[in-house]
TIZADREN-938866 format. One record per residue (C-alpha): x, y, z; residue in one letter. Coordinates in Angstrom, 1 decimal. Last residue first. Layout:
# TIZADREN-938866
<<X; Y; Z>; 'A'>,
...
# end
This chain:
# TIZADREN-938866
<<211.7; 32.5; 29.8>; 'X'>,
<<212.1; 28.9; 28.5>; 'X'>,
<<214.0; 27.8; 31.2>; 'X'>,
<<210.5; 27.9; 33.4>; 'X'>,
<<211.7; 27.6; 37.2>; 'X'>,
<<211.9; 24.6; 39.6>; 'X'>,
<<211.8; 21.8; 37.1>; 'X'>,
<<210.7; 18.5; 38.6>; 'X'>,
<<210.7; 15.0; 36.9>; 'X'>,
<<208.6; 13.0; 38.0>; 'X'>,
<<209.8; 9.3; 40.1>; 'X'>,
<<210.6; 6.3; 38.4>; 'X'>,
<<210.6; 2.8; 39.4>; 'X'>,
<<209.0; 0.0; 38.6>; 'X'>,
<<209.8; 0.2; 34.1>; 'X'>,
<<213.4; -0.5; 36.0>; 'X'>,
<<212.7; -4.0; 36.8>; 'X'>,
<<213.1; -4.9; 32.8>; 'X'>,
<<217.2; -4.1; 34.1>; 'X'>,
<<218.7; -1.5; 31.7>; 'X'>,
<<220.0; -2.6; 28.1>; 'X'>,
<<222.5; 0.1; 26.7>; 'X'>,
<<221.3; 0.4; 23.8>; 'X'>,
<<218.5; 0.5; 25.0>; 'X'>,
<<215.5; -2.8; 24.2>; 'X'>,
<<215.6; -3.9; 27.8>; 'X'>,
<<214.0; -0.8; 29.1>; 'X'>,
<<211.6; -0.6; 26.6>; 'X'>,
<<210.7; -4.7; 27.6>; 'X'>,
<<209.8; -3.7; 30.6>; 'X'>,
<<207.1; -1.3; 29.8>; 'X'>,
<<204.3; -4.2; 29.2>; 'X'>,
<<204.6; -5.1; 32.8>; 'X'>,
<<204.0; -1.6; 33.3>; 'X'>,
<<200.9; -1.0; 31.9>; 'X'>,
<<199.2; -4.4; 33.0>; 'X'>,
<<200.1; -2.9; 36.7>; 'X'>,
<<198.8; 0.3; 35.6>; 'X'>,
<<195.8; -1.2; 34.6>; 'X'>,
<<195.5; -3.2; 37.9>; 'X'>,
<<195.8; -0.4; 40.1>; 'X'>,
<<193.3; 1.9; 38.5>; 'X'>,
<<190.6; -0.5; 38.6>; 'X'>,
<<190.6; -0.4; 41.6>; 'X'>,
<<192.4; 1.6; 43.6>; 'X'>,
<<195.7; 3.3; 43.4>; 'X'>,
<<198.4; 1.9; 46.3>; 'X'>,
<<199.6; -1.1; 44.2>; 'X'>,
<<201.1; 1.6; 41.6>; 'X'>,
<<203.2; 2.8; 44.6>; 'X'>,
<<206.4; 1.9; 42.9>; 'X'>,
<<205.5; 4.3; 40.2>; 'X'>,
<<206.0; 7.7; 42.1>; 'X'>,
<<203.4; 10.1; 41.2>; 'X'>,
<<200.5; 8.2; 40.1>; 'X'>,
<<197.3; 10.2; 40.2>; 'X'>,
<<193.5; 8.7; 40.0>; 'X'>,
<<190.9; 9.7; 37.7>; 'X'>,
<<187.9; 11.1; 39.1>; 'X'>,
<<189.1; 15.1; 39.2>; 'X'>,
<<188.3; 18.0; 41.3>; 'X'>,
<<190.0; 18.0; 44.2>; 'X'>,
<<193.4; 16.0; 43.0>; 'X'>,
<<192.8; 17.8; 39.6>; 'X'>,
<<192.6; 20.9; 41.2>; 'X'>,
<<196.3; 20.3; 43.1>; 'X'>,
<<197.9; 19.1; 39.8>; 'X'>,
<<197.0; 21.8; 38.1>; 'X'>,
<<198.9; 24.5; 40.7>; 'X'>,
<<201.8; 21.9; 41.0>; 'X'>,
<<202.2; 22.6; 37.2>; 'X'>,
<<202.9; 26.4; 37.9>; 'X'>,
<<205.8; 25.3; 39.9>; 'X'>,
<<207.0; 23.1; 37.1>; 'X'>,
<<205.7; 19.1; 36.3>; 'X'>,
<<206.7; 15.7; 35.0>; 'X'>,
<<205.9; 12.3; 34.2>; 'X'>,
<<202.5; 12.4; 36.4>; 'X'>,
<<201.1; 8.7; 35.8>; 'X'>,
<<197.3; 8.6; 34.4>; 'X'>,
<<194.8; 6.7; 35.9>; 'X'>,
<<191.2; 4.8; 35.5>; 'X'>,
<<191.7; 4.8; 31.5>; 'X'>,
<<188.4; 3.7; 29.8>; 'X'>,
<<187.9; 0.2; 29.4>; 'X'>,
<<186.9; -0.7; 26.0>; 'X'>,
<<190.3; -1.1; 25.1>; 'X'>,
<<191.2; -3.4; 27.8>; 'X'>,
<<187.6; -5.2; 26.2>; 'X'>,
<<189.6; -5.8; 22.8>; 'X'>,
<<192.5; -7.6; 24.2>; 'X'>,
<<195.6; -7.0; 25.0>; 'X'>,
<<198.7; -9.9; 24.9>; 'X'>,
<<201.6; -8.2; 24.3>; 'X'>,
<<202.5; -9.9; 21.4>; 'X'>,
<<199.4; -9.3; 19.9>; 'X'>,
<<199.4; -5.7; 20.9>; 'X'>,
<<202.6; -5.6; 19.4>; 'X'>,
<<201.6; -6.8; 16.3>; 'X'>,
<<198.4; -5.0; 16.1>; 'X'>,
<<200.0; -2.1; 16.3>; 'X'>,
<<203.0; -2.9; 13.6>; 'X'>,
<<200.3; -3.9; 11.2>; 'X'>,
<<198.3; -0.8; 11.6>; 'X'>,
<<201.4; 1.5; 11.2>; 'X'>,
<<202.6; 0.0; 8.2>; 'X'>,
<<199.3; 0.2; 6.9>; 'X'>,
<<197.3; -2.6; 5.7>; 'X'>,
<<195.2; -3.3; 2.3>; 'X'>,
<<198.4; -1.8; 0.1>; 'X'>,
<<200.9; -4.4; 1.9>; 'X'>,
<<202.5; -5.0; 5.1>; 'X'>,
<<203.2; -9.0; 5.7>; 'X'>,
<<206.9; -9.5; 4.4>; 'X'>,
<<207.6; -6.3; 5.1>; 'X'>,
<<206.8; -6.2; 8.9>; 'X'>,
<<208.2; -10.2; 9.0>; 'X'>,
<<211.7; -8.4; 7.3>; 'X'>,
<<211.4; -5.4; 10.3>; 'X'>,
<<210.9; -7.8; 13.4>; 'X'>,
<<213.9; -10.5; 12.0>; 'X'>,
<<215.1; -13.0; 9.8>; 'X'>,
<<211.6; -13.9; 8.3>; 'X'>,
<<210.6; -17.1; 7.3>; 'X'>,
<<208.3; -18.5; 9.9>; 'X'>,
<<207.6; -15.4; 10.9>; 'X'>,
<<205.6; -15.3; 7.3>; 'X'>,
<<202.7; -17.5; 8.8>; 'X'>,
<<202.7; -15.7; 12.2>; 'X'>,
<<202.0; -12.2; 10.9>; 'X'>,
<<199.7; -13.6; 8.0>; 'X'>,
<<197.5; -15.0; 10.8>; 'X'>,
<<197.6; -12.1; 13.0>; 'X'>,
<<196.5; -10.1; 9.7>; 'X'>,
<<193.6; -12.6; 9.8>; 'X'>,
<<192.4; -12.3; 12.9>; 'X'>,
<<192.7; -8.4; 12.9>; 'X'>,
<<190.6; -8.5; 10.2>; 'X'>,
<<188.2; -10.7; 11.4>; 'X'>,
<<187.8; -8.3; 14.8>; 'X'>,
<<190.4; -10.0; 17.5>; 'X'>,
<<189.6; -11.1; 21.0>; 'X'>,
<<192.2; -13.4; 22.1>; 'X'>,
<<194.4; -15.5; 20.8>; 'X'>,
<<195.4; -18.7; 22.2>; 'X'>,
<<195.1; -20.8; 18.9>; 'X'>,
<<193.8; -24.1; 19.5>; 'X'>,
<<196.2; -25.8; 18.7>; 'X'>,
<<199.8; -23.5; 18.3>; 'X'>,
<<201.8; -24.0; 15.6>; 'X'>,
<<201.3; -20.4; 14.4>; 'X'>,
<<201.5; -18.9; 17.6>; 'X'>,
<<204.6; -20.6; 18.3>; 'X'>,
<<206.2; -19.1; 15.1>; 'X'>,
<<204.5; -15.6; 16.3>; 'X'>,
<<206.4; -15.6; 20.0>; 'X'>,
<<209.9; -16.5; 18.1>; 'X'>,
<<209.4; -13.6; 16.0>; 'X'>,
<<208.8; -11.2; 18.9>; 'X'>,
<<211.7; -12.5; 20.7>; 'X'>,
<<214.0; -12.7; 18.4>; 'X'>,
<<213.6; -9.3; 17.3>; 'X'>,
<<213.7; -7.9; 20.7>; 'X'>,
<<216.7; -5.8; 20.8>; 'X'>,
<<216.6; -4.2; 16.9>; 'X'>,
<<213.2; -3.9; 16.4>; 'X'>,
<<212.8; -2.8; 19.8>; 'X'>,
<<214.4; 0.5; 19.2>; 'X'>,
<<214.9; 2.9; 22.1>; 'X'>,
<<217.5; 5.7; 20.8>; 'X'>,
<<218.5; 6.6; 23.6>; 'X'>,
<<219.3; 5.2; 27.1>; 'X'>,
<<223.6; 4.9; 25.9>; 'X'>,
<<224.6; 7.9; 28.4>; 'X'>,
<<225.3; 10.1; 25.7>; 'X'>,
<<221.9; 9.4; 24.2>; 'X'>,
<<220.5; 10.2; 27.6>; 'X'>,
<<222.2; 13.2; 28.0>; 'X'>,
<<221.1; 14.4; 24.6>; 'X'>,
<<217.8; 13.7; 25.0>; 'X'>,
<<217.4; 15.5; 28.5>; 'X'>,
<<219.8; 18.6; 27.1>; 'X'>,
<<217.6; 18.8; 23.3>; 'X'>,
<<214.0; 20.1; 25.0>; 'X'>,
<<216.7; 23.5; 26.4>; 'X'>,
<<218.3; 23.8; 23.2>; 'X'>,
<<215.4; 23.6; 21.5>; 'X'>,
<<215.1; 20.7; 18.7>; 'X'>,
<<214.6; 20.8; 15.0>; 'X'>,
<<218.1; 22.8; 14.5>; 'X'>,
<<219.6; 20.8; 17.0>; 'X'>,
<<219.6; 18.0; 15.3>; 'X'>,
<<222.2; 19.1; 12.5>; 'X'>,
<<224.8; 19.8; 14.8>; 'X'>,
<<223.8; 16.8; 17.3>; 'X'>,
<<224.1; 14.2; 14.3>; 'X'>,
<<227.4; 12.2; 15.5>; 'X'>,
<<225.5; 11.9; 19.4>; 'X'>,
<<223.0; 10.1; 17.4>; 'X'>,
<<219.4; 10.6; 17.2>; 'X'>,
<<219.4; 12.1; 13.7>; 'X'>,
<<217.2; 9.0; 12.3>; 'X'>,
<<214.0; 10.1; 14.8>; 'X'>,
<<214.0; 13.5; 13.2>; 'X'>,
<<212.4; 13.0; 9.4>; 'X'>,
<<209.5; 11.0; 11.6>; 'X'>,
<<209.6; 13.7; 14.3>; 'X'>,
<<208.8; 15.9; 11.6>; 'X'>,
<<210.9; 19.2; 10.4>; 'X'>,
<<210.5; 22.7; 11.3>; 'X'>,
<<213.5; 24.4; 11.6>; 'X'>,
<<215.2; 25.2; 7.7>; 'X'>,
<<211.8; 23.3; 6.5>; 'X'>,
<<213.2; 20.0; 4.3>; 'X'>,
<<213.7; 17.4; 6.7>; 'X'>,
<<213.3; 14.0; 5.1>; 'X'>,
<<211.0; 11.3; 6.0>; 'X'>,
<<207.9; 13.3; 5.4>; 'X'>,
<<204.7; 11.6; 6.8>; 'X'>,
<<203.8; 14.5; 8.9>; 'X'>,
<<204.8; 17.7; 6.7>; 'X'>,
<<207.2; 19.6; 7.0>; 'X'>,
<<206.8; 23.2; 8.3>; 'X'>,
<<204.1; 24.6; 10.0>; 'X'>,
<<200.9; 23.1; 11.6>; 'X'>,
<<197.5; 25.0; 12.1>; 'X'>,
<<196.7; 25.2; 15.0>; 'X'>,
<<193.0; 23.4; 16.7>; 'X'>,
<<191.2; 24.6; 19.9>; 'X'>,
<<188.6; 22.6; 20.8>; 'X'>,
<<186.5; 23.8; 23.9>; 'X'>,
<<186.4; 21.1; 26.8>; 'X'>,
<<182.5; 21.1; 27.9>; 'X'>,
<<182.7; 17.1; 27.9>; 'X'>,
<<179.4; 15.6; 26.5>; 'X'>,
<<182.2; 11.9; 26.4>; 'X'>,
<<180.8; 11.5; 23.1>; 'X'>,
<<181.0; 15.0; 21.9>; 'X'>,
<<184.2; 15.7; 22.8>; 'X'>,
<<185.2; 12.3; 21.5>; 'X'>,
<<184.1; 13.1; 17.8>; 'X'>,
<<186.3; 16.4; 18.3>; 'X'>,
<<189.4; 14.8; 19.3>; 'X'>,
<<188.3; 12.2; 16.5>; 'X'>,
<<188.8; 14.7; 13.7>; 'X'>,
<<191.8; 16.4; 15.0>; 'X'>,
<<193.0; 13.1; 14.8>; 'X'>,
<<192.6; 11.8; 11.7>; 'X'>,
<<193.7; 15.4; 10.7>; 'X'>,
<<197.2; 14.5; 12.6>; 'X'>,
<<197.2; 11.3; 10.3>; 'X'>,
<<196.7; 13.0; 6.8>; 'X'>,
<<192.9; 12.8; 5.4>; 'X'>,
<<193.2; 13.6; 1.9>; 'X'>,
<<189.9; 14.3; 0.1>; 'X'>,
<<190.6; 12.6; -3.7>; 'X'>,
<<187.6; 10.8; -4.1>; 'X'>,
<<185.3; 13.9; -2.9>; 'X'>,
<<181.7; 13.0; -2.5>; 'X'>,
<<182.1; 14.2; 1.5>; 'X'>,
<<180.2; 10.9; 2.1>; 'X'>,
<<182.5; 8.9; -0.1>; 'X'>,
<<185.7; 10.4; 1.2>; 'X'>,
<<184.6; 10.0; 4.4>; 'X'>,
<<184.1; 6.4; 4.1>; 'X'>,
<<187.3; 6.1; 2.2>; 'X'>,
<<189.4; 7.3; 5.4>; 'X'>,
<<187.1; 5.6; 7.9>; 'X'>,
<<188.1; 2.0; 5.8>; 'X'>,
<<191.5; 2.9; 6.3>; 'X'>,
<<191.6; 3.5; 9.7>; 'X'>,
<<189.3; 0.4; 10.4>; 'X'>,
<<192.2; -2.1; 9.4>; 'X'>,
<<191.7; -3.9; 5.9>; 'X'>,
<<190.9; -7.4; 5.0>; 'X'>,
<<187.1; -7.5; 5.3>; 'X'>,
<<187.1; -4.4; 3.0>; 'X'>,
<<188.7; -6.4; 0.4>; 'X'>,
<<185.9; -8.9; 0.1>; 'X'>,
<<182.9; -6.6; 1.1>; 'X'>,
<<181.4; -6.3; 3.6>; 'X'>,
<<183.4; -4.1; 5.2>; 'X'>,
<<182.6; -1.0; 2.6>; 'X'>,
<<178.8; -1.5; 4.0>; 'X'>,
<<180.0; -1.6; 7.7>; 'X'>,
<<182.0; 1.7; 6.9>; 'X'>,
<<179.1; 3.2; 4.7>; 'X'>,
<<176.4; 2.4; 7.6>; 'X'>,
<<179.1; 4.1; 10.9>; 'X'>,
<<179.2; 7.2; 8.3>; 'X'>,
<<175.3; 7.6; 8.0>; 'X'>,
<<174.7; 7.3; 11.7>; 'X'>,
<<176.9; 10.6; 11.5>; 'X'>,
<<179.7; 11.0; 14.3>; 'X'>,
<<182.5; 10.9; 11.2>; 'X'>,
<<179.8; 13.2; 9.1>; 'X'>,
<<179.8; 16.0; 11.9>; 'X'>,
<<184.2; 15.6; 12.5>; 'X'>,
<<184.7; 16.0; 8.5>; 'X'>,
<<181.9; 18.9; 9.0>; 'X'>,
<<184.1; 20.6; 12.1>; 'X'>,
<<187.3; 20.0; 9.9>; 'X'>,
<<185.5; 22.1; 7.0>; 'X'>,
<<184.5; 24.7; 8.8>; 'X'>,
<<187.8; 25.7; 10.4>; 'X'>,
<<189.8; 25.7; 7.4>; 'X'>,
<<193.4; 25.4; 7.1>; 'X'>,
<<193.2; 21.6; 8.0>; 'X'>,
<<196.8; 20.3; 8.8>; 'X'>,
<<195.8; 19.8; 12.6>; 'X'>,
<<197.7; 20.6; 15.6>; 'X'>,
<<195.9; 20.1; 18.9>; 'X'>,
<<194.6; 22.2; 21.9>; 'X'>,
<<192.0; 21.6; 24.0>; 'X'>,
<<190.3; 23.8; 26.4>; 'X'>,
<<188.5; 24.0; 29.6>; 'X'>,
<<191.0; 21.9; 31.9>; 'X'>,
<<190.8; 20.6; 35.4>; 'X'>,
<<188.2; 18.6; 35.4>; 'X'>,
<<190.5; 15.4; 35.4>; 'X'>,
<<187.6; 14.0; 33.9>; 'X'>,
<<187.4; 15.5; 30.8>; 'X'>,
<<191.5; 15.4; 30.3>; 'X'>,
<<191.6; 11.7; 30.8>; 'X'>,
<<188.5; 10.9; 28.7>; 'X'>,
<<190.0; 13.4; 25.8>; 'X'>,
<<193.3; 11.4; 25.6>; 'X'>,
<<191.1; 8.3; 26.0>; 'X'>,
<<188.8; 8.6; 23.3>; 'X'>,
<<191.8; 10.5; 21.2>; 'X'>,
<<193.6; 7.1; 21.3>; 'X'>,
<<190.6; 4.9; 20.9>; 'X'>,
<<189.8; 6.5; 17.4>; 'X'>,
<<193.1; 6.6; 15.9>; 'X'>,
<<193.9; 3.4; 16.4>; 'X'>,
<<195.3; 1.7; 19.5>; 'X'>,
<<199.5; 2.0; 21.0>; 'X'>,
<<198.4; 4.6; 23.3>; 'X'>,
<<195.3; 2.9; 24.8>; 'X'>,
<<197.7; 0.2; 25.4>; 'X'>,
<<199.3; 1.6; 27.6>; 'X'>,
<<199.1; 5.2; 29.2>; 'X'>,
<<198.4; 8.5; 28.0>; 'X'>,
<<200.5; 10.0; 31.0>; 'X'>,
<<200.7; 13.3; 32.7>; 'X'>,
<<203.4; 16.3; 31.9>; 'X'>,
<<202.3; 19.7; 33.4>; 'X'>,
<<203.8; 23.5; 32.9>; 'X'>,
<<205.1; 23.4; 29.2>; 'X'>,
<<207.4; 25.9; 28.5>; 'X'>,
<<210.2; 24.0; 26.8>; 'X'>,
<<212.1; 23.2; 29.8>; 'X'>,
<<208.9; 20.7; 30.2>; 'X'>,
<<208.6; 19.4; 27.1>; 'X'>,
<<211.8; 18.2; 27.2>; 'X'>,
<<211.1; 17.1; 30.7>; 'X'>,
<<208.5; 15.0; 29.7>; 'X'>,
<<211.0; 13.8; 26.9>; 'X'>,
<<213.1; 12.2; 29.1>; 'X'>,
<<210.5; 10.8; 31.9>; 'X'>,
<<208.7; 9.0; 29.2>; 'X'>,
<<211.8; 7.1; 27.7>; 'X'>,
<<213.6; 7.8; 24.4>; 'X'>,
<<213.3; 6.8; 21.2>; 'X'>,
<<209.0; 5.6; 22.2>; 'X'>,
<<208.1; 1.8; 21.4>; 'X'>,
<<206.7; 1.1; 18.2>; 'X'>,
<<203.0; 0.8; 16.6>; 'X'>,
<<202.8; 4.6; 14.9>; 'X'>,
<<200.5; 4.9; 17.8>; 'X'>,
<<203.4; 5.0; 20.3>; 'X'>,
<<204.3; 3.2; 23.4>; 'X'>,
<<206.3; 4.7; 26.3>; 'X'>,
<<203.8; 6.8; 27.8>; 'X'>,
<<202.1; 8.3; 25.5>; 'X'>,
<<201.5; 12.2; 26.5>; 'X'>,
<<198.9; 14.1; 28.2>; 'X'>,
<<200.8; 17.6; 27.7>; 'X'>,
<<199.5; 20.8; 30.0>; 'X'>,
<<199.2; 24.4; 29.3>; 'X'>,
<<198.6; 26.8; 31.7>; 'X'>,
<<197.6; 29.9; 30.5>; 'X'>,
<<199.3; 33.1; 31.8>; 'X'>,
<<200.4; 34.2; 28.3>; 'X'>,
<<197.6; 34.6; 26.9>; 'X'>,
<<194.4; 32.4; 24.7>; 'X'>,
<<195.6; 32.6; 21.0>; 'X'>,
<<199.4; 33.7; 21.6>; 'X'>,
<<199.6; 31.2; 24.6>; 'X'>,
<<198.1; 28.7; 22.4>; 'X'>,
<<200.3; 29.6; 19.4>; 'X'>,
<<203.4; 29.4; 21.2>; 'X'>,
<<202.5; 26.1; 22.7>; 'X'>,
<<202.0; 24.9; 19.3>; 'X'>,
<<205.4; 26.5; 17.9>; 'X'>,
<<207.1; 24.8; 20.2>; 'X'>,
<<205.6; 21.0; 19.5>; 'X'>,
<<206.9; 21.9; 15.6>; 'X'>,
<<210.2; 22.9; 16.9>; 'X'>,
<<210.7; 19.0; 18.9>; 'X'>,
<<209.6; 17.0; 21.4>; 'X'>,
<<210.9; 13.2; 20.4>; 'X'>,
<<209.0; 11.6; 20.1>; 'X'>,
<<207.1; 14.1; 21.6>; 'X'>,
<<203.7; 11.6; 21.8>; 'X'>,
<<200.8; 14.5; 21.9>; 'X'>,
<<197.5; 15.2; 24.0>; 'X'>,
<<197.6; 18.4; 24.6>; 'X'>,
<<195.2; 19.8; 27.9>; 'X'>,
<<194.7; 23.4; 28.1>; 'X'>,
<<194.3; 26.1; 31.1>; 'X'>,
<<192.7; 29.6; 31.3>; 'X'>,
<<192.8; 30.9; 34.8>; 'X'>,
# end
């Protein structure tokens, strides 16, 4: 039995997420399982999800895919690095996979295994803290600074290193780490690419380009970047006024109120922050001062040393109080979001085999043991506010409930 682990976000699961299970099953069969450990409801772009973790596990899951588990908070809302650590961590010792599977923009196989050799090297970790030093590199994030190292090692100025290759490149670097004997298994990606804001591809656009057609006035033109089958969950809950999540648009007060405080504050109650965090926070709660809301304070602060993405995760991790040692923590659970018949068959060898615990219906959270149960307690205290930032606000009470979602038969066959 041949069976994969993805780690991926779906948000929203669309054309580009089918054609990698197709490719899998094309690469390795038809009869391999294929499972998706997916962030929860917080992204690594640094915002919350557009539609909730139970939704767009069962996208995935009419899709094809046979098992939905969690990449919970806040390891899903951390850089590059700490995301694939614990993606890979929670697939490794679930021990229930051999292979896994991501998309990657790199056409050749050689040279994404050297980027991934040079970004393990003692030589790499040297040029970062070298670059850091100095004045500008003390005021950029780490993503950033591992971009230019590379470049400088690879002694090609111009090497691109897109997000999803960022990735690919640390799924490998925490193979290796972790000494895990998961095989990687990188596809090529079709269509758009991941930064573009525009769909272009006739069926393959990126979630980025999708996430504006969430409206029940787009469904005609967003259905021809989603399934039919992944569209029905997201299109019920649009319908329903659960969808699009946007806690720029809820919470704004909130967050900016939060960052005026913190600027007034004596002493300041952060907590651990690298200097570059420290003084992005610093900027963050200067300019709330004068901004009128989440996305002018984002402007105000982002410029060419910082990201957008950077500066919107280190503003909600601010915000939601984690520190650097959560991070440091490897993940002791993952929730189960959804799962078909085939999917019960995982779930049953991870239950024998595996060492990280199971959630299957949130409300027993209390029930996992240490230090499983206090992570996802932290986890879903930081969930509330998605439920308050709908549309259609739902009680913060909500992120405690939630059951899997169970397809009895595969709609995609």
């Amino acid at each position: 039995m041949r069976s994969v682990a993805v780690i991926s976000e779906f948000n929203p699961f669309h054309n580009g997420h089918a054609h990698l299970l197709s490719e899998i099953k094309r690469t390795l069969g038809a009869d391999t399982y294929v499972t998706a450990i997916m962030s929860g409801w917080y992204v690594q772009r640094g915002d919350v999800a557009v539609a909730s973790p139970y939704t767009r596990a069962e996208s995935a899951l009419r899709s094809g895919f046979d098992l939905v588990l969690e990449l919970p908070f806040p390891y899903s809302i951390s850089s590059a690095t700490d995301f694939a650590d614990a993606g890979v961590s929670i697939a490794d010792r679930l021990s229930c996979f051999d292979t896994l599977s991501f998309g990657c923009e790199c056409k050749d196989p050689g040279i994404l295994t050297r980027l991934a050799e040079l970004r393990a090297s003692d030589a790499f970790l040297q040029t970062v803290k070298e670059l850091r030093e100095t004045e500008r590199g003390r005021k950029i994030g780490f993503a950033r600074l591992a971009r230019e190292a590379l470049q400088i090692l690879c002694g090609i100025p111009t090497l691109e290193v897109p997000p999803n290759l960022t990735l690919a490149i640390e799924y490998l670097c925490a193979i290796k780490r972790h000494g895990s004997n998961l095989l990687p298994l990188p596809i090529l990606r079709e269509g758009d690419g991941y930064e573009s804001e525009t769909p272009n591809h006739p069926n393959l656009a990126s979630a980025k380009s999708i996430r504006p057609l969430l409206s029940l006035e787009k469904t005609d033109i967003l259905k021809r970047y989603i399934g039919a089958e992944a569209a029905k969950p997201l299109l019920a809950d649009l319908e329903d006024g659960f969808a699009p999540v946007q806690l720029s648009h809820r919470l704004s007060d909130a967050v900016l109120a939060f960052f005026i405080a913190l600027s007034e504050a004596a002493p300041s109650p952060l907590g651990e922050l690298d200097e570059a965090e420290e003084d992005l926070v610093r900027r963050l709660s200067l300019a709330a001062r004068d901004s009128l809301d989440l996305d002018d304070l984002i402007r105000r602060v982002s410029a060419r040393s910082y990201t957008d993405a950077y500066v919107r995760r280190v503003l909600l991790r601010t915000f939601l109080g984690v520190t650097s040692s959560e991070l440091r923590t490897p993940p002791a659970y993952t929730r189960v979001l959804g799962f078909t018949e085939r999917g019960r068959e995982i779930l049953r060898i991870a239950k024998q085999r595996g060492s990280v615990s199971l959630l299957t219906k949130t409300a027993d959270y209390l029930s996992l043991p240490e230090p499983a149960a206090r992570q996802a307690k932290r986890a879903l205290s930081a969930d509330r506010f998605c439920y308050m930032a709908m549309p259609r606000p739902r009680p913060a009470s909500d992120a405690f409930r939630g059951t899997p979602r169970h397809i009895l038969s595969d709609p995609a066959e």
